[in-house]
N, C-alpha and C positions, 0 to 999 in steps of 0.2 A: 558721836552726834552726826558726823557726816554718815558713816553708814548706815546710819537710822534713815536720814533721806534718801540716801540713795535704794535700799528696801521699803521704800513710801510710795518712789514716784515708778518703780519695776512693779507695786502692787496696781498701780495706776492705768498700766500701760498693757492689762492683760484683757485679753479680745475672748469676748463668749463667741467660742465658734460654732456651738452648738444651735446660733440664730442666723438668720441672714442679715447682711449687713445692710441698713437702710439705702436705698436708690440716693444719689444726688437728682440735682434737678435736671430733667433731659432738656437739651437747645432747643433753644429760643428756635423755630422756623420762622422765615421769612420766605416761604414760597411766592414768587411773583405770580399772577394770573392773566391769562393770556387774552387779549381783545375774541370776542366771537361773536357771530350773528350767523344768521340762516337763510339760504336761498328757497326762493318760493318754491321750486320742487323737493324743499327736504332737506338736502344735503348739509348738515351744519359744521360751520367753518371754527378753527380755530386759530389764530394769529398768536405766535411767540416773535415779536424784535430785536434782534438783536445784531446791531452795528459795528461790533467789533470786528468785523471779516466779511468780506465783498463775495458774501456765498449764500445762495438762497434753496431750501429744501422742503419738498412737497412731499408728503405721506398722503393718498386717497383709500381709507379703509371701507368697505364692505362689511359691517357686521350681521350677515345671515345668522340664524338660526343651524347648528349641523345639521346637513342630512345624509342620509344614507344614498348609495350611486348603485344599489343594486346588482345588475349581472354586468355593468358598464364602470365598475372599477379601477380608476383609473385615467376615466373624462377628463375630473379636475384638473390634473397634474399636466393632462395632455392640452387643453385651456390656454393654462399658464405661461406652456412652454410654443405656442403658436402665437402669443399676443407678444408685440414688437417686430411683428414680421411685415412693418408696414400699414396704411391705411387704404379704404379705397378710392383715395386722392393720390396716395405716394405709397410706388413700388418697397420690396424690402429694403432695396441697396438706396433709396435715395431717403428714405427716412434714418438707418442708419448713418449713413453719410455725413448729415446732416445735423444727428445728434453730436457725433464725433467731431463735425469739424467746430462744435460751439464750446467741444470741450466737456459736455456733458456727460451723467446719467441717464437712462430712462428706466427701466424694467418693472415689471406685472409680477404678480403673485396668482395665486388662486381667487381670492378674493381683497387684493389690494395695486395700487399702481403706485409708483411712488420717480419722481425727478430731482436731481440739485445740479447747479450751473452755477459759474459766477452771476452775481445778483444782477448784470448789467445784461445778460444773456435768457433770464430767469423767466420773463414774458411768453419770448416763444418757445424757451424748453418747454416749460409747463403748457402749453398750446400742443405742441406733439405730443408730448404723454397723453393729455385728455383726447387729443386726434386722434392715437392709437387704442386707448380704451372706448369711445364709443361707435370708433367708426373704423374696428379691424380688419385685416385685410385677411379672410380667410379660402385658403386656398389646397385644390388638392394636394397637387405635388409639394408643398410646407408640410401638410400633413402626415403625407405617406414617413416623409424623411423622420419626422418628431417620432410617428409611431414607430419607425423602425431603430428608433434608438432610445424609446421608451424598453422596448424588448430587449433591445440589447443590454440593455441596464438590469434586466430583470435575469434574465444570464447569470451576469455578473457573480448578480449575489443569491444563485441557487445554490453555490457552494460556500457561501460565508455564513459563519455558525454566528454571529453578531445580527447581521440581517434578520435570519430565519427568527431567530429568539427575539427578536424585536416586534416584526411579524405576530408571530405566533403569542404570545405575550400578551399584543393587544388583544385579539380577538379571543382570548381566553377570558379574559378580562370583562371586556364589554360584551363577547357574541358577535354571530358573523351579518347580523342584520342591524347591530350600534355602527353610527358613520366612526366611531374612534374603534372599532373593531374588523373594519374592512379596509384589504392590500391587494395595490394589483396582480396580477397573475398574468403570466406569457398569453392563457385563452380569454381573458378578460380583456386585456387590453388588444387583442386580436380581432375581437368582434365587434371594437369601437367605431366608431363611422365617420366623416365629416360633418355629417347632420347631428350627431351625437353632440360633437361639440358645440356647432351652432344654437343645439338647442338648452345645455347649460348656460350659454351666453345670452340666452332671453329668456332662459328664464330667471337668472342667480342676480344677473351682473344690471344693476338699479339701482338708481339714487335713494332709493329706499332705503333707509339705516344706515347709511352712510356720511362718514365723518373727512374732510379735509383737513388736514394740521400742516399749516405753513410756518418755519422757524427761518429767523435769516436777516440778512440787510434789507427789509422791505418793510414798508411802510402797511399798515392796517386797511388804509383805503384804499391803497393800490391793488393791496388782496382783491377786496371786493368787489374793486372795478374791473377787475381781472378776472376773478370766479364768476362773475354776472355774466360777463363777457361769454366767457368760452365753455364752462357748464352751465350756464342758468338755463338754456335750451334743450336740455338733456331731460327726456322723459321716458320711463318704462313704469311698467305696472307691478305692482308690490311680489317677492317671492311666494309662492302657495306656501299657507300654514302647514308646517309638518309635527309629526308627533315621535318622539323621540324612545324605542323601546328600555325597558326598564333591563339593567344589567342582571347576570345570570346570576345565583345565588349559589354560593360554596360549600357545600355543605360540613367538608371537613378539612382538615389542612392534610392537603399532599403535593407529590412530586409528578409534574407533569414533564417527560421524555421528548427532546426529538433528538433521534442518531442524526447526527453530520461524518460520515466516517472517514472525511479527509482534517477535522478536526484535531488542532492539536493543543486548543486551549479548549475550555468549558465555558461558555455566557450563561451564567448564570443570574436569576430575576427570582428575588420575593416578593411576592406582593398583595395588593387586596385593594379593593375600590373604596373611594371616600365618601360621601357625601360633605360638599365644605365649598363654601365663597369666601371671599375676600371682607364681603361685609359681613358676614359672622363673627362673634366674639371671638370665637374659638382662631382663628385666625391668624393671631399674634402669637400665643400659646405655640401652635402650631410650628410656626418660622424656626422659634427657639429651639422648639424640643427636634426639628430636622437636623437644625445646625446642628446638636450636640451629636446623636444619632449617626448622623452622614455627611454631614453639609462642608463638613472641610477636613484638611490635614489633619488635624486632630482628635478627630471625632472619633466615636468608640468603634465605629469598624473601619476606619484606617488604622487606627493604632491597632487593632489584633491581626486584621487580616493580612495587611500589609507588613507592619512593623513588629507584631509580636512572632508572627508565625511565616510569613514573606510567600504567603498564599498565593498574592496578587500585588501589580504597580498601583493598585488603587482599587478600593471601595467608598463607594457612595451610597446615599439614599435620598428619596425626593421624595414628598408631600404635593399635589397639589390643587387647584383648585378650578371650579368651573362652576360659572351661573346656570346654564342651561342645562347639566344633567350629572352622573356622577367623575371624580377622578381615579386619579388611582395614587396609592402609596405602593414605591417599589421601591427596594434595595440590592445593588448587584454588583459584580465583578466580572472581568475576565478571570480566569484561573486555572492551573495547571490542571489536565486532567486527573493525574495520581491525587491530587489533593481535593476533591470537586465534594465529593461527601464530608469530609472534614471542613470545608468552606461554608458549608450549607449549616451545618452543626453551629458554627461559631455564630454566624448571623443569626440566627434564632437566638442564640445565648445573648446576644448584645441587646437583640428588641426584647428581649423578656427582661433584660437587665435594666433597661429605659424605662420598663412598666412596674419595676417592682422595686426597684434603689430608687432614693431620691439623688437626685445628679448635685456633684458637689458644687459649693457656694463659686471656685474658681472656676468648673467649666461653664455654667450661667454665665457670672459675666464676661467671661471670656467671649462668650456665644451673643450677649448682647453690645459689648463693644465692637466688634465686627458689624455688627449691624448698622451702629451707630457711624463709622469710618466709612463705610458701603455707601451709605445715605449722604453722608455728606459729601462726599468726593461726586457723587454722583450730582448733586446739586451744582456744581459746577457747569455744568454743560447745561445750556437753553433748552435743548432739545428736550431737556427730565422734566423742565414745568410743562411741556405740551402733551408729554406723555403721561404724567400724574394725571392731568386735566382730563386728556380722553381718556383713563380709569373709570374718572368721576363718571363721567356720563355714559360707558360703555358696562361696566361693573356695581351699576346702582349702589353709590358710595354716599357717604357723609359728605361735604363739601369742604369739612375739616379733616380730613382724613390723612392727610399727607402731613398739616402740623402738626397733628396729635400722632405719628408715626411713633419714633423715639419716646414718647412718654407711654404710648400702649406697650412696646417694647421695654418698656424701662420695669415697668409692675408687673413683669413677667413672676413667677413664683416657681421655688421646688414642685408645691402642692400642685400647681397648673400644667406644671410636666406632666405628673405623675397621672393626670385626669385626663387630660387630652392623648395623652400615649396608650391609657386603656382603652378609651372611645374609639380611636382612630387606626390603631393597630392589630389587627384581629388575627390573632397567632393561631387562632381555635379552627380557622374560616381562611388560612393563607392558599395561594399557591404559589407553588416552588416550580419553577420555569426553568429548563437546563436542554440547551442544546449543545451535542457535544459528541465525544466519541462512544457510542454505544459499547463495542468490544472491550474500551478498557475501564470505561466509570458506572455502566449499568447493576452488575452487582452490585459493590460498594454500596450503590443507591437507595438497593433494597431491602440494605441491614442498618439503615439510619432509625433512630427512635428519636421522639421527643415526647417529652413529659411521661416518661417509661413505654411509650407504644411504639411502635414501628411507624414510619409514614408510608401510606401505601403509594405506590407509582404507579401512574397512567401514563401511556405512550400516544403518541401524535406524530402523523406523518406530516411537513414541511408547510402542509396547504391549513394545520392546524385541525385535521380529522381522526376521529379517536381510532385506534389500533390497536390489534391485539400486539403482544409484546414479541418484536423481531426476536431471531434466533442467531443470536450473538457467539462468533468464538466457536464455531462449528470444526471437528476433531478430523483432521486431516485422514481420509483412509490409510488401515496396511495396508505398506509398500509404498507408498507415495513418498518420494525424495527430491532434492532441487534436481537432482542429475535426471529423473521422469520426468520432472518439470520442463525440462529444458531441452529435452531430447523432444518434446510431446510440441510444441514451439518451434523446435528446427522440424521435423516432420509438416505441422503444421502451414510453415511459408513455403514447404517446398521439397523438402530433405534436405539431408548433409551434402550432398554429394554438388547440387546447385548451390547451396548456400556458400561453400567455399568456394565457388567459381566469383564470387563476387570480389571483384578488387574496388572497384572505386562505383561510389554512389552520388548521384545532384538531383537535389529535390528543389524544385521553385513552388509556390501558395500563396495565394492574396488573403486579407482581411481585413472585415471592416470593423477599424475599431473608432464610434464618436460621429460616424459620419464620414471618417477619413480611411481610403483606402492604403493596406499597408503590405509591404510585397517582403514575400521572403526566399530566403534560397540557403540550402546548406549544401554542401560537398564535404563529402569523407573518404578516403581510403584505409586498404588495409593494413598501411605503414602507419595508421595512428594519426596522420595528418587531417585536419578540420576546418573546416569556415562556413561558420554561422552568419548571417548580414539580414538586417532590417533594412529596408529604403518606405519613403514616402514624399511621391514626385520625382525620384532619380536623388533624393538625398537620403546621405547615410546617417539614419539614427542611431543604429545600436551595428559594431562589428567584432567579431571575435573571431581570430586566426591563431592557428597553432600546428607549426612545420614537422614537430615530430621531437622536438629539443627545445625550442623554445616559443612565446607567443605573445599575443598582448590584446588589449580589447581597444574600442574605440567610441566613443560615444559624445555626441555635442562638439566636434572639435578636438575634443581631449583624448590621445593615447596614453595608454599605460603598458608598459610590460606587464607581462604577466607574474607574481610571485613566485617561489619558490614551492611554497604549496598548492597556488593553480597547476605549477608545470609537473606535480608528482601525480597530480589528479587526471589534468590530460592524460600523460603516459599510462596511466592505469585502463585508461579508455579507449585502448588503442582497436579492437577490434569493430568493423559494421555491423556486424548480427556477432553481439556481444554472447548470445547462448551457443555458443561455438567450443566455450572452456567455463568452467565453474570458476566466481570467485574464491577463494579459500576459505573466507570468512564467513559465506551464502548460508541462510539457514531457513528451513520453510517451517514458519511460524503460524500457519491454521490457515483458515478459510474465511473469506469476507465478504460481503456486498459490495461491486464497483456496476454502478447505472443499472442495479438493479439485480445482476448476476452472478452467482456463486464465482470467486475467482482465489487461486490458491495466491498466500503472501509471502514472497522471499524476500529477508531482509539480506541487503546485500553489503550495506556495511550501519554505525551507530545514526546515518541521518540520512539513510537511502534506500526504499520497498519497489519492489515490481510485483504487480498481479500480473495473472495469468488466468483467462479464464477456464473454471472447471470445464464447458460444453467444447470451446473450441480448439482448448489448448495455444490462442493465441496471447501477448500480450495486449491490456486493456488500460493500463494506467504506469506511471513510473510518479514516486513522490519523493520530496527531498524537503527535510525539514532544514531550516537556517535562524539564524537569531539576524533580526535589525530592529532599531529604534528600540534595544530596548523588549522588544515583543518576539516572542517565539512564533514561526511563521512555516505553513507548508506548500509548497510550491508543486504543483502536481499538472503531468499532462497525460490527458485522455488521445487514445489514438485507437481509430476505428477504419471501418468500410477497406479493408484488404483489397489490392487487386493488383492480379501477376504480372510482372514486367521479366521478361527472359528468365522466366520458369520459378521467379522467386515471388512471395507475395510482401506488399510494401504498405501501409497506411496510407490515404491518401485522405483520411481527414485526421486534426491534430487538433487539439485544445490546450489549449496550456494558460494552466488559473494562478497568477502573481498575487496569492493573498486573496482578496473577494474578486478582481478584474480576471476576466476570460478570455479568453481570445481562440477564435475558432477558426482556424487554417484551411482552410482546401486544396488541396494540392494539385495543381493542375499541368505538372509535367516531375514524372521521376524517370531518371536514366541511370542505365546499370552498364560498366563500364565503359561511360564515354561520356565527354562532358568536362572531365577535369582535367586539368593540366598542374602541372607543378608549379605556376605562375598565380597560383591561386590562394597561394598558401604565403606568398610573399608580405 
């Protein structure tokens, strides 16, 4: 009798898995709603109170319309980064000053300003901010300095394969005349002007569609009597209406190229443009089927890319969305380059897997309970009902939109996956976006299929303009060996005969890196003894010495001796015109592009290349690959413009790229034996 019940209440307790299991009821919302009213020029206020903390915080949003900046690429940003430079009542240094000594915030965006102060200081922060936004202090020499480190930026990341595919990505995307499709460039933002920017500042920057959200210790009235106050007399004339170009159309799914060849991961981008708002149905659907997709740990391309196959630290994907024109859906990774076709492979197989499996009953709600933790946790903070608020009114929303959250998330379905990931996901129409190292993943590239065909590859040079396909991997002539390489190099600074008269070398170069000038100096002899030294203002940033047996580095304060394996690697480096003797292990491994130019590549050990240019037979680059954070990383420095110092020829410009930052040396004094002393090395 008992085991008749106990086989009663086991028939009881069996779960039809083949249904989904009903939604419980999603929480109760209690979104608070913030006090708002509107000044007679427009601008409508919103007020969030809250008393719990003597801290007050101003967002002033500008919602334009995008537009496109045409052959002045780059205005914006340059805008943005000139506003806080003072008013024209107060110099830079007395408005900063004065933000600083109140303890404050201030800073601009492209088209936002934004202040937080303790609440008791909140009056006249907010008073400089709004002083700084309508009454900016624009000036040449502020200018010249922003553009010259607008470029310098631009530098930077002409050699980061992340940048460029970032770049390049969009304007694939959108096209080079969509405002989400256009990037500065070194000649764009060279031809920008002061008047340029003056003239986005009347015409963008207006209380027209513009929203103020104040969260904080302050009181509703105070706002008002405060926003009346200091903006109500703020007047410009509404942005000109623009018309927004319709994105390019795909016709098939392929592999779009750009070579990075100091690359030594792959940024790799699929993607395809959406059409989708916030208030669209489809919307919720949407969130879910990303989450599963890419949106977290979990998700189907971290678990293969990452964890099944250890591709990459991380894939993701995004969905999103936009009132005013189309978005894009993309999924991407960094990834080894040997693995870059096979990465590519797996991510189509996950978004075709999204489109044609129904996702299981555990990843759903896995995908909608995170949502639901998201949400709430994020309700905790004041500042989420002021920003739900300006959704409402900036994303033409429901008014209920933020309670019914969780419950539109809750009636999520298999079926709603499955509908929304074939509308949205367009596998037929993708592009595959890969910036990377040409010489070693361009084949590969070209033998991928999907859905039994090949995908065909188009190549794109940096600025994102079609190409015919570089000549990768080019076959080193008979006869050509390191020992011609190297002998063609010692001829080239000079011959042998000079080169070995070189005992000791001192090189000093400035550069500006950020605005800040930075001094360098190295000395070397031909007993193997070094010293490398950074200064900025007579202080020492970075110092590395090494006597000949032992060394150490120096940086912030802190000495270190040097390891055991720095002092086998010094020693190994003991010569100044290192092609004097062959390494052992030296191997010339083909012919490559370095800025442009045919340059033979000696690999000189498993994480160390020199080119050598084909024309001039000089050295043109030295690159050294290393692991930090985690990231595999290559560190490479360009050295050009030769010119002879007691019969030898020396670089006397230097580049040297830490990952995307560059740094451009000039050298402006090299001495060939004289200059170093054995005091140097101490």
């Amino acid at each position: 009798m008992i085991m008749i019940c106990f086989i009663f209440l086991g028939a009881e307790a069996q779960i039809d898995r083949s249904k989904q299991p009903q939604s419980g009821p999603a929480p109760k919302i209690n979104l608070g709603k913030p006090e708002t009213f509107t000044l007679d020029n427009g601008i409508k206020v919103l007020v969030v109170e809250n008393h719990k903390l003597p801290r007050v915080r101003a967002s002033l949003i500008i919602d334009n319309k995008p537009h496109s900046s045409g052959s002045k690429v780059g205005v914006k940003s340059l805008y943005s980064a000139m506003m806080g430079n003072g008013t024209t009542t107060k110099t830079k240094d007395e408005f900063n000053e004065r933000v600083d000594f109140l303890g404050a915030n201030v800073g601009y965006g492209t088209n936002s300003a934004y202040a937080s102060s303790l609440s008791k200081f909140f009056p006249e922060v907010f008073g400089l901010m709004v002083d700084g936004l309508i009454n900016p202090r624009f000036e040449e020499e502020e200018f010249t300095k922003e553009k010259d480190r607008a470029i310098e930026g631009i530098k930077a990341e002409e050699k980061s394969a992340s940048s460029i595919a970032s770049n390049v990505s969009s304007l694939l995307a959108y096209g080079k005349n969509h405002p989400y499709g256009e990037f500065p460039t070194k000649e764009s933002v060279e031809g920008i002007t002061l008047n340029d920017v003056k003239n986005y500042y009347n015409t963008y920057i207006t209380p027209k569609n513009t929203y103020l959200v104040v969260v904080g210790d302050i009181k509703e009235k105070e706002v008002k009597k405060l926003a009346e106050k200091v903006l109500g007399e703020w007047q410009a004339g509404a942005p000109p209406v623009t018309t927004i170009p319709n994105v390019p159309a795909v016709q098939y799914t392929q592999i779009n190229f750009i070579d990075v060849p100091n690359a030594v991961q792959s940024e790799m981008t699929v993607q395809n443009t959406v059409n989708l708002k916030m208030a669209d149905e489809d919307y919720f659907p949407m969130l879910v089927t990303n989450q599963i997709l890419g949106g977290s740990f979990g998700s189907y391309l971290n678990m293969n890319l990452r964890e099944a196959h250890g591709y990459t630290y991380g894939a993701r994907s995004y969905t999103g969305n936009d009132k005013y024109t189309a978005s894009r859906f993309s999924a991407g990774a960094s990834v080894r380059n040997a693995v870059t076709d096979s990465a590519i492979v797996e991510t189509l197989k996950e978004i075709n897997r999204i489109k044609t499996e129904k996702v299981s009953f555990e990843d759903l709600n896995n995908a909608k309970n995170k949502f639901a933790g998201d949400f709430v946790l994020r309700l905790e903070s004041p500042s989420t009902i002021a920003n739900y608020a300006l959704n409402i009114e900036t994303e033409d929303l429901p008014k209920d939109f933020y309670q019914k959250f969780l419950q539109k998330i809750n009636t999520v379905t298999q079926e709603d996956i499955l509908r929304v990931a074939n509308k949205y996901y367009k596998t037929d129409n993708m592009q595959i976006v890969v910036a990377g190292k040409g010489s070693e993943v361009a084949e590969n590239l070209e033998n991928i299929t999907y859905n039994g065909k090949k995908i065909p590859v188009l190549y794109f040079d940096k600025e994102g303009n079609k190409i015919a396909k570089p000549e990768y991997n080019k076959a080193v002539p008979e006869g050509v060996t390191v020992k011609t390489v190297y002998d063609n190099y010692v001829k080239a600074i000079g011959g042998k005969d000079a080169a070995e008269k070189v005992k000791t070398v001192s090189m000093k170069g400035i550069a500006t890196v950020q605005g800040m000038t930075l001094n360098f100096e190295r000395k070397s002899t031909s007993a193997g003894k070094s010293l490398e030294l950074v200064t900025m203002n007579g202080m020492t940033l970075q110092k590395d010495v090494f006597d000949g047996t032992k060394g150490y580095k120096e940086a912030q304060g802190q000495r270190m001796d040097y390891t055991a394996e720095e002092i086998k690697e010094a020693k190994e480096d003991t010569e100044i015109i290192n092609e004097l003797s062959i390494p052992a292990d030296a191997k010339l491994t083909g012919i490559e592009k370095v800025e442009g130019e045919d340059a033979y590549v000696v690999q000189i050990d498993e994480d160390t290349k020199k080119y050598y240019s084909v024309n001039t037979g000089l050295l043109v680059k030295t690159s050294k690959t290393i692991a930090a954070g985690g990231q595999t990383m290559e560190n490479s420095t360009y050295v050009s413009d030769y010119k002879e110092v007691k019969g030898v020829k020396f670089p006397h410009t230097v580049k040297v790229s830490m990952g995307p930052q560059l740094i451009d040396i000039k050298m402006n004094e090299v001495k060939v034996n004289e200059g170093v002393t054995d005091g140097d090395f101490k």
